[in-house]
C-alpha positions as CSV (number, residue, x, y, z in Angstrom):
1,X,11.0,39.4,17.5
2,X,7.5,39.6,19.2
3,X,7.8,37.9,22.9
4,X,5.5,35.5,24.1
5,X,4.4,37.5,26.7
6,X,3.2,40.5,24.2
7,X,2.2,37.4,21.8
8,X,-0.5,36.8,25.1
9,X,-1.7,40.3,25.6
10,X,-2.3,40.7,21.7
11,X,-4.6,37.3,21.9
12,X,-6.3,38.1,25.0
13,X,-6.8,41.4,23.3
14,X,-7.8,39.5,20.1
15,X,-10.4,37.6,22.7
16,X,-12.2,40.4,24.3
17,X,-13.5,41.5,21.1
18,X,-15.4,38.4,19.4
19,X,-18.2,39.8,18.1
20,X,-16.3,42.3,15.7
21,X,-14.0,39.5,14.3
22,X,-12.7,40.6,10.8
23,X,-10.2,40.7,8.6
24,X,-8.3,42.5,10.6
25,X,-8.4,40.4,13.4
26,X,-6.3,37.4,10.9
27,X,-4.0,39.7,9.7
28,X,-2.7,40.4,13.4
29,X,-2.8,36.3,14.4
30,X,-1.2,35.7,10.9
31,X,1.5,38.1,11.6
32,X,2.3,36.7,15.1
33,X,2.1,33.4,13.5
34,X,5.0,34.7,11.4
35,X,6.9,35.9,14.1
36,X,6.4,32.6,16.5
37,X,7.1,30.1,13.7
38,X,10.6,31.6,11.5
39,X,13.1,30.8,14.2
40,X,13.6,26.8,14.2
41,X,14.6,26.7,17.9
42,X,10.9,29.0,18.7
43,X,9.0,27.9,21.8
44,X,6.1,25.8,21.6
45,X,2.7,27.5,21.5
46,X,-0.6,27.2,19.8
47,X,-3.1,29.9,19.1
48,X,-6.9,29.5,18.0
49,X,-8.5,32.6,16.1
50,X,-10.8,30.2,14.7
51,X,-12.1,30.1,12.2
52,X,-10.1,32.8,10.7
53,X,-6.7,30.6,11.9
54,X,-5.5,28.0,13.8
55,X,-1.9,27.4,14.2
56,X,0.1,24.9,16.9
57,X,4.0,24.6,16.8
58,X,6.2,21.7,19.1
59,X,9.8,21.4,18.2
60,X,10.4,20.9,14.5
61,X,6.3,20.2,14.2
62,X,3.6,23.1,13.0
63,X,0.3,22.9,11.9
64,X,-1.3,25.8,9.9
65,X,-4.9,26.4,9.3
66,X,-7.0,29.2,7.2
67,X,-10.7,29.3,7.0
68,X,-11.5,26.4,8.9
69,X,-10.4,23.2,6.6
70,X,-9.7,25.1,3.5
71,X,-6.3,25.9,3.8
72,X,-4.3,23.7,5.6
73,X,0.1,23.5,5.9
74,X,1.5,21.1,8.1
75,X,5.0,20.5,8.3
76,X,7.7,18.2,10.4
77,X,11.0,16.9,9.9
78,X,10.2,14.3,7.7
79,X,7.0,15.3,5.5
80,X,4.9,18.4,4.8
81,X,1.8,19.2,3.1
82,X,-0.2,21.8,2.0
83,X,-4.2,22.2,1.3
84,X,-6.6,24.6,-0.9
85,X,-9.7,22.2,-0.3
86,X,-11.3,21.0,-2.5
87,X,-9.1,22.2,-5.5
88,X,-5.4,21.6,-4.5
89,X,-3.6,19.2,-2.3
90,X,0.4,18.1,-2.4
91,X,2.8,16.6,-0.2
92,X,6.2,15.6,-0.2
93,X,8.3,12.7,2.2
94,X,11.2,11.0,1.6
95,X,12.1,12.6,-1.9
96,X,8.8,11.9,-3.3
97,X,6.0,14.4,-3.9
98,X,2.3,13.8,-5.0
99,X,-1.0,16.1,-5.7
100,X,-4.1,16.4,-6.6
101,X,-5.9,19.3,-8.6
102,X,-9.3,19.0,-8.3
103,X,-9.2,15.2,-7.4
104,X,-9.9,12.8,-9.4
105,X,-9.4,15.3,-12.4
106,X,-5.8,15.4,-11.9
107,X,-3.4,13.2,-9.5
108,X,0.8,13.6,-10.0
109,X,3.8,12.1,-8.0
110,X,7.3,12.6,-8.7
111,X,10.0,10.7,-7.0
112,X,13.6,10.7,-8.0
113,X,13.3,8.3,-11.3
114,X,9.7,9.4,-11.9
115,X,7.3,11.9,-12.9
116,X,3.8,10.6,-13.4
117,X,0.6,12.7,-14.3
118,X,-3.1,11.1,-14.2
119,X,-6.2,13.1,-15.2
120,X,-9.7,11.4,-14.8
121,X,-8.7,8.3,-14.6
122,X,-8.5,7.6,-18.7
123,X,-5.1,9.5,-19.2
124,X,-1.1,9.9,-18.4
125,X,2.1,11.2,-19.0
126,X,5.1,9.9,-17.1
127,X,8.4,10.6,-17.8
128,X,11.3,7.9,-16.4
129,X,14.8,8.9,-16.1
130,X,15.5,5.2,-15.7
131,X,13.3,3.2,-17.8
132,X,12.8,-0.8,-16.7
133,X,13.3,-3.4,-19.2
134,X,9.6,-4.5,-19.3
135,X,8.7,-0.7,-20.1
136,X,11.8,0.9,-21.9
137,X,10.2,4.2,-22.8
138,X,11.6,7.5,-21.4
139,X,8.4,8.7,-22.2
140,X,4.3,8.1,-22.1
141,X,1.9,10.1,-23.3
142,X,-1.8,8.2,-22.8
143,X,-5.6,9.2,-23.4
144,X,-7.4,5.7,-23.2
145,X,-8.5,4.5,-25.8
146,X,-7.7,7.2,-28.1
147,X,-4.4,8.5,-28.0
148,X,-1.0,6.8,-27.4
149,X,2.4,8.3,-27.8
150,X,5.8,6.3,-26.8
151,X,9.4,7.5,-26.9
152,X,12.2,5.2,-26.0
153,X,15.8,6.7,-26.7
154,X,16.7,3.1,-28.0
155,X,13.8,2.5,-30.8
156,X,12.6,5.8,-31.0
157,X,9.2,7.1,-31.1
158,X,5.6,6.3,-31.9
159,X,2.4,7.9,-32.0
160,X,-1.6,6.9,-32.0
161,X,-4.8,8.5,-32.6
162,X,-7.5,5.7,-32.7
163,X,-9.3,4.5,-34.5
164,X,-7.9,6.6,-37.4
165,X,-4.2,5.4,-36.7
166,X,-2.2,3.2,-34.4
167,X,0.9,2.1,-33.8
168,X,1.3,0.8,-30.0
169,X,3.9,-1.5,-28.2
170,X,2.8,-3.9,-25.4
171,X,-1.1,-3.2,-25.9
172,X,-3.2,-5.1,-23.6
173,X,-0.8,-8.5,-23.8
174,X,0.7,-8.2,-27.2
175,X,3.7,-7.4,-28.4
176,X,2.0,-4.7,-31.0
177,X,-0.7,-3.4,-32.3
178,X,-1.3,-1.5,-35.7
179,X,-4.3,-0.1,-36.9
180,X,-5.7,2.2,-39.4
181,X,-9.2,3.1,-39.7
182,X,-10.1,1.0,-37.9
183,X,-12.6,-1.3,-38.0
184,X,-11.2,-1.2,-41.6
185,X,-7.1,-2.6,-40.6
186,X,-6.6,-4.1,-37.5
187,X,-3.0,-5.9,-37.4
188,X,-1.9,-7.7,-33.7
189,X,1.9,-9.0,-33.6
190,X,3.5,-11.3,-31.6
191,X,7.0,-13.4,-31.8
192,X,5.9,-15.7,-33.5
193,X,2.7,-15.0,-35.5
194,X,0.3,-11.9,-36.8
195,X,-3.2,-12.0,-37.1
196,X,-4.8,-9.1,-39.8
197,X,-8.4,-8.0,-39.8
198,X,-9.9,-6.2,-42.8
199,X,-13.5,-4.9,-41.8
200,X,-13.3,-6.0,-38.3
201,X,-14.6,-9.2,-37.0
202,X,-16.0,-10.0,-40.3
203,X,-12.6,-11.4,-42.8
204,X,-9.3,-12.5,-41.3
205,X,-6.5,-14.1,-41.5
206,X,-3.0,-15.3,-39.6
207,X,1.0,-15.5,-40.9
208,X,4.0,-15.1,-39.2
209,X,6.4,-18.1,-38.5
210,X,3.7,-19.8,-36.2
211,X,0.9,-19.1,-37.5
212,X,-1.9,-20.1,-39.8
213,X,-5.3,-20.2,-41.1
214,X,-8.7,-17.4,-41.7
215,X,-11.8,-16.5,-40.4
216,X,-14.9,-15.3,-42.4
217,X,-16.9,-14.5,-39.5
218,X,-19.6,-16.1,-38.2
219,X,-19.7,-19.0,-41.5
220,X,-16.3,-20.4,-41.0
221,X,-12.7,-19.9,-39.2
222,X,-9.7,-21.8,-38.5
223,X,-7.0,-20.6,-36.7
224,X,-3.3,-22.1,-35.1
225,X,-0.8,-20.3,-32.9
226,X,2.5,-22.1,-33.2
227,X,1.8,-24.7,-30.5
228,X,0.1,-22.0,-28.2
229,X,-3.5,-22.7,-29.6
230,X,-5.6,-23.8,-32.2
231,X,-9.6,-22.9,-33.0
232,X,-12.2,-24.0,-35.4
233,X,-15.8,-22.8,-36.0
234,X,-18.3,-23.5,-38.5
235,X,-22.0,-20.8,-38.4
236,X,-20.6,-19.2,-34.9
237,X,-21.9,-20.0,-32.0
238,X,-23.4,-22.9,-33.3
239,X,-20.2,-25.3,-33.8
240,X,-17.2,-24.4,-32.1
241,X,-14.0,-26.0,-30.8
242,X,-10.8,-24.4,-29.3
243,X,-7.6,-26.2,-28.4
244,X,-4.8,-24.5,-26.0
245,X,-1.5,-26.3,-26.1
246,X,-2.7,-28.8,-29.1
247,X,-0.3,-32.0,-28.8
248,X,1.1,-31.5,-25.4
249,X,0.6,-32.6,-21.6
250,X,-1.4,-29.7,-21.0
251,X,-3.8,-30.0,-23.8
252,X,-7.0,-28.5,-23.4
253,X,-10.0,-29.3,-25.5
254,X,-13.2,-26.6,-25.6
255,X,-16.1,-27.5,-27.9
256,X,-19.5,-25.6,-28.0
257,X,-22.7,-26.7,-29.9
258,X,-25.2,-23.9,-29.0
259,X,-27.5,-23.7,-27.7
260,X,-27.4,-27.4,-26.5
261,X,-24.1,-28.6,-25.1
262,X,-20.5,-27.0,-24.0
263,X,-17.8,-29.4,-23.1
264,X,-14.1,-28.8,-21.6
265,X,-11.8,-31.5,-21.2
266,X,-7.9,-31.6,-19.8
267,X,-5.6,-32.9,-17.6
268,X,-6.8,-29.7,-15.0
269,X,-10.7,-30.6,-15.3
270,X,-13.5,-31.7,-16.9
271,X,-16.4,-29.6,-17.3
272,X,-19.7,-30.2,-18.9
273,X,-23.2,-27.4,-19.6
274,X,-26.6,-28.2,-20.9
275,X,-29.3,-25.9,-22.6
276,X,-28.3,-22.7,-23.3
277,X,-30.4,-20.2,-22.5
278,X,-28.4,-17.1,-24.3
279,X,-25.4,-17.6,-22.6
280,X,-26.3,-19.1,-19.5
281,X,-26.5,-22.9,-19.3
282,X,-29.5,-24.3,-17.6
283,X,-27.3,-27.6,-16.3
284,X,-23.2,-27.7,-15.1
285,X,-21.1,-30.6,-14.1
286,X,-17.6,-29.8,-13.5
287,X,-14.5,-32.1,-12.1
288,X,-11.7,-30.2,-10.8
289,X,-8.8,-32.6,-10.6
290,X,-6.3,-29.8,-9.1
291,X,-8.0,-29.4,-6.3
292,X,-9.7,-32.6,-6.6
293,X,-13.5,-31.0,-6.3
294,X,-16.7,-31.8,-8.2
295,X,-19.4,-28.8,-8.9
296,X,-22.9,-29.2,-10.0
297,X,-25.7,-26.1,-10.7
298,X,-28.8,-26.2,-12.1
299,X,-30.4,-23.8,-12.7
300,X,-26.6,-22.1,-13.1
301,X,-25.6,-19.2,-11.3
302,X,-28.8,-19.7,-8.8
303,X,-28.7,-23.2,-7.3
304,X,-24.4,-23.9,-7.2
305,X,-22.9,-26.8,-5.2
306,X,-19.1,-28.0,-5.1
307,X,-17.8,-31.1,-3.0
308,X,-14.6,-32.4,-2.0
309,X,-13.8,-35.6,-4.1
310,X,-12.4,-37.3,-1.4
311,X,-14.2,-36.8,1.6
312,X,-17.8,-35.4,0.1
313,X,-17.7,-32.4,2.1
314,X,-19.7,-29.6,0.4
315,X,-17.4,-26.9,0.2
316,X,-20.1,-24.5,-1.2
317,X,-23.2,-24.1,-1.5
318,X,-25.2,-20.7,-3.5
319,X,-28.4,-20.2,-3.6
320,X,-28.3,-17.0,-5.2
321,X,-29.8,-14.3,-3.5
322,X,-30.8,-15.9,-0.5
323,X,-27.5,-17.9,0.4
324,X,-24.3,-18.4,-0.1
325,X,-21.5,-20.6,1.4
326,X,-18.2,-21.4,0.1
327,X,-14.6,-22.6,1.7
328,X,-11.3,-22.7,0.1
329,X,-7.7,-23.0,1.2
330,X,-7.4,-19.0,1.7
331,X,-11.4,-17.6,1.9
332,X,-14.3,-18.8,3.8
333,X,-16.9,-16.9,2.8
334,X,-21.0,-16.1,3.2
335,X,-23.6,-14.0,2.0
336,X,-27.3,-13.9,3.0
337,X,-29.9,-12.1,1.0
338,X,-27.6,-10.3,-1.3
339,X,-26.5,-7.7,-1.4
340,X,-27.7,-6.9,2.6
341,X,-24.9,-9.0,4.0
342,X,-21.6,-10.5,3.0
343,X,-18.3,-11.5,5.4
344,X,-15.3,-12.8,3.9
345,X,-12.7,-14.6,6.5
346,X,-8.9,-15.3,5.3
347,X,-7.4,-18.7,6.0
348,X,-4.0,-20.3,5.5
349,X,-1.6,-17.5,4.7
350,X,-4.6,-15.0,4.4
351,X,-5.9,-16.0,7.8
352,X,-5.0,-11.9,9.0
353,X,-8.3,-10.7,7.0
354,X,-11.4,-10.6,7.8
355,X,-14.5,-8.3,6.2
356,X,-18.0,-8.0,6.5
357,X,-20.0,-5.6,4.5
358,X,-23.9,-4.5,4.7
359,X,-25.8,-3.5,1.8
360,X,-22.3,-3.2,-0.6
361,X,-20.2,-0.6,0.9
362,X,-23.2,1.5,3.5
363,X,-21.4,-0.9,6.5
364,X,-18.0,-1.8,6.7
365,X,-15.9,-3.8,9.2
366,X,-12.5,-4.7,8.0
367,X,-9.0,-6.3,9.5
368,X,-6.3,-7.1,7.9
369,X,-2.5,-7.5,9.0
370,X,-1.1,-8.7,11.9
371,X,1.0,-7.9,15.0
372,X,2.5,-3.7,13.9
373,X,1.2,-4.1,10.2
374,X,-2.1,-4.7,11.8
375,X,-5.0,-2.5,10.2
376,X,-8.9,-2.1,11.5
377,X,-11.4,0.1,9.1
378,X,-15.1,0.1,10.2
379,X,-17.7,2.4,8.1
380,X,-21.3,3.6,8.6
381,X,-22.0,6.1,5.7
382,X,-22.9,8.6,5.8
383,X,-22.6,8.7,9.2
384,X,-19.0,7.1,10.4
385,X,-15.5,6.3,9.4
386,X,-12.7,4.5,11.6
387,X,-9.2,3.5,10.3
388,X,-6.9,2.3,13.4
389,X,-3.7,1.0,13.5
390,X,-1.6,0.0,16.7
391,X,0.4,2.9,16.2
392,X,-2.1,5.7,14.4
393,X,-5.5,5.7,14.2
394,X,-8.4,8.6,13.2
395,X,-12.0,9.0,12.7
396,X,-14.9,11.6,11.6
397,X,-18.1,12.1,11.2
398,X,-19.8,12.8,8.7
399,X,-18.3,9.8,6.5
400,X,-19.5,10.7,2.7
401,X,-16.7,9.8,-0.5
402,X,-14.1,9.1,2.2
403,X,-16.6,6.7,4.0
404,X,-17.5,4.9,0.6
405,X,-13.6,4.1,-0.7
406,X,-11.7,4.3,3.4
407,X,-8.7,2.9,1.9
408,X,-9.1,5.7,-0.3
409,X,-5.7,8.6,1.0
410,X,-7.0,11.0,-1.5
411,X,-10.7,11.2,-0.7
412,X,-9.8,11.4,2.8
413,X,-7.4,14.4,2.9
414,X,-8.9,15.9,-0.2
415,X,-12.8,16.2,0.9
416,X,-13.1,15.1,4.3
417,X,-12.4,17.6,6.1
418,X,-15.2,19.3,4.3
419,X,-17.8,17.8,6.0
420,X,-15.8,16.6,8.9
421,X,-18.8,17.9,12.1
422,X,-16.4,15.5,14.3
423,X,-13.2,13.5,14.1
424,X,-10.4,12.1,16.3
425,X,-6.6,11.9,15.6
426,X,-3.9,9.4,17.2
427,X,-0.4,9.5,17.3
428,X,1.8,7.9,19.1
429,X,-0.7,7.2,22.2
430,X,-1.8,10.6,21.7
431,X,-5.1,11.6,21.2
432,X,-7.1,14.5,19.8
433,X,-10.6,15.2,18.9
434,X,-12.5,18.3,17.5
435,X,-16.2,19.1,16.9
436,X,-17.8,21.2,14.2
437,X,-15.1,22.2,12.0
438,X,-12.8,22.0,14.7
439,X,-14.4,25.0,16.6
440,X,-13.8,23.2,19.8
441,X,-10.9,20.9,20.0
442,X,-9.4,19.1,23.4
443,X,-6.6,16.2,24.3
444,X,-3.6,16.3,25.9
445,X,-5.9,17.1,29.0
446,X,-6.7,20.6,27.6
447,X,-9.4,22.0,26.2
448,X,-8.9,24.7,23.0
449,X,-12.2,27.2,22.4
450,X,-12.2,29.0,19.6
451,X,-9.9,31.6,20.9
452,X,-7.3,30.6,22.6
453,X,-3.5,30.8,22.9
454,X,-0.7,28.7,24.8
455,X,2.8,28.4,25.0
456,X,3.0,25.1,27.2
């Protein structure tokens, strides 16, 4: 076992010969490194050979670094991860471990009841040893919107390959979707009715116990869900009228005669557009009777006004892109000269979030939380990134992906580090900041150059 007083004569040693730093040179720190760190019950030291390796150890806490931020291990009683920036980053706490390969290419976490794979964002495999009852399937296999494979030990399996064949459960709100060829067959299931496409939109029609009627689109179409909903349309978009909940309390009537009039009318509002221009109405009138609020725009989106009913307050007002006001029970909002400057303040049970963003996501200032749970994010790309909490905080600059998505765990351990010229770390009331790279680092009232070794 090397003693910490020969592990200070080999880095002062180490130290009086900078300018021929080398392999060499890492293989001795890594090997002391070794030495210092395999007993749990080791004093606490840290040791700076940077950039070749950097390496700090207090009780069951140790932090490993190799080649500046490429390779990175840290480990404590708790947690541990370990870094190959930008390819490879893993960690594991409380029984659960996640990655990244290449980020967003691949992402995986596995926790005691689940494995789950993700690969840029369009595809997954997870694999539950105990299945929920909304998603009974032991198995998933996903490549959106092509491929779709399900195995449940209870019904069995099923497999997709769009759009030559499909065969999916619980597809985007129904209970099933089949489909071959499609747009030749398209088939979508529910309890109580089925509606069938041949040639897709043009000819269809509906069956099931619920359900009736047929569409030749866009000359004529009739349709009824049970007593869900119920549609008619004669030359579409010219004549059309819609009816959710046809016969009941809740009935709501839509009819559109384009290009010169939309209507809606039901016990939640009443809502009336004039003169079409494509699909924007030149004219709105709309009664909210939930909320109790009347809205007018002309010309709609750019000129918007809503009221309260009772006492005429204007709850918002948009002049779109110059201004924009509007106040509900949860957000009070504002913009002026969109997109240069928006804030967004919570109210009512919200009243713990407050944003404000310059020119989309180039300035951020965020709160949200209160009392521990409190959280503050402020963002300057390229130039700064801040995430506090009253517990934790940290901060770097530059602030690039990481400064674009802060809320973002995997862009900020992943890549920013990378391009990190200076950050800050908090823990606990301690602080620690570092400057290019982390060639100079100092807190704890002490200062770390690039070599340097302690056992404090």
């Amino acid at each position: 076992m090397v003693s910490i007083r020969s592990a200070r004569e080999i880095c002062n040693r180490l130290s009086s010969q900078a300018n021929s730093r080398s392999l060499r040179a890492a293989a001795i720190a890594a090997g002391l490194l070794a030495a210092l760190s395999v007993r749990e019950d080791a004093a606490a030291f840290e040791l700076r050979v940077w950039p070749l390796l950097e390496a700090r150890r207090s009780g069951a806490d140790l932090e490993t670094r190799l080649l500046g931020p490429l390779v990175e291990w840290r480990r404590d009683s708790a947690s541990s991860t370990f870094a190959i920036r930008p390819l490879f980053y893993s960690s594991r706490s409380d029984g659960t471990s996640r990655g990244f390969l290449l980020y967003p290419l691949v992402s995986w976490s596995d926790s005691p009841d689940e494995l789950s794979i993700r690969f840029l964002g369009i595809g997954s495999y997870v694999s539950r040893r105990h299945p929920p009852a909304e998603r009974p399937y032991q198995k998933e296999l996903t490549v959106f919107p092509l491929l779709f494979y399900r195995h449940s030990a209870d019904t069995g399996s099923s497999f997709s390959l769009l759009p030559f064949y499909g065969d999916v459960e619980r597809f985007f709100g129904y209970q099933s979707m089949r489909m071959l060829l499609f747009p030749l067959y398209l088939r979508l299931e529910e309890p109580l009715w089925r509606r069938t496409w041949l040639l897709f939109p043009f000819y269809s029609w509906v069956g099931g116990p619920a359900g009736e009627g047929w569409r030749l689109w866009p000359i004529y179409g009739h349709t009824r869900l049970g007593r869900e909903y119920e549609s008619q349309y004669v030359g579409w978009p010219f004549h059309i009228r819609a009816i959710s909940h046809p016969g009941g309390k809740e009935q709501i009537t839509s009819r559109i005669s384009w290009p010169f009039f939309s209507a809606i009318d039901g016990p939640p509002l009443h809502s009336r557009s004039y003169a079409f221009l494509l699909v924007l109405p030149l004219y709105t009138h709309t009664i909210d009777l939930t909320h109790d609020t009347a809205s007018r725009g002309f010309p709609w989106p750019f000129w918007v006004e809503q009221v309260d009913r009772r006492t005429g307050e204007r709850l918002s007002l948009r002049l779109t892109p110059f201004y924009g006001r509007r106040r509900t029970a949860t957000l009070d909002s504002v913009f002026y000269f969109w997109p240069f400057y928006r804030r967004r303040d919570g109210r009512g049970d919200d009243a713990a979030y407050r944003r404000t963003d310059v020119l989309f996501l180039v300035y951020r200032d965020q709160w949200e939380g209160e009392a521990d749970e409190r959280r503050h994010i402020r963002a300057l790309v390229p130039l700064w990134v801040e995430r506090d909490t009253p517990r934790s905080g940290d901060a770097q600059s530059l602030a690039l992906l990481d400064g674009l998505f802060p809320t973002n765990e995997a862009l900020r351990m992943v890549y920013g580090p990378l391009y990190r010229i200076y950050g800050r770390e908090t823990r606990d009331g301690v602080s620690r900041q570092d400057l290019l790279w982390r060639m100079w680092v100092w807190g704890d009232g002490k200062t770390r150059p690039p070599w340097y070794f302690s056992s404090d």
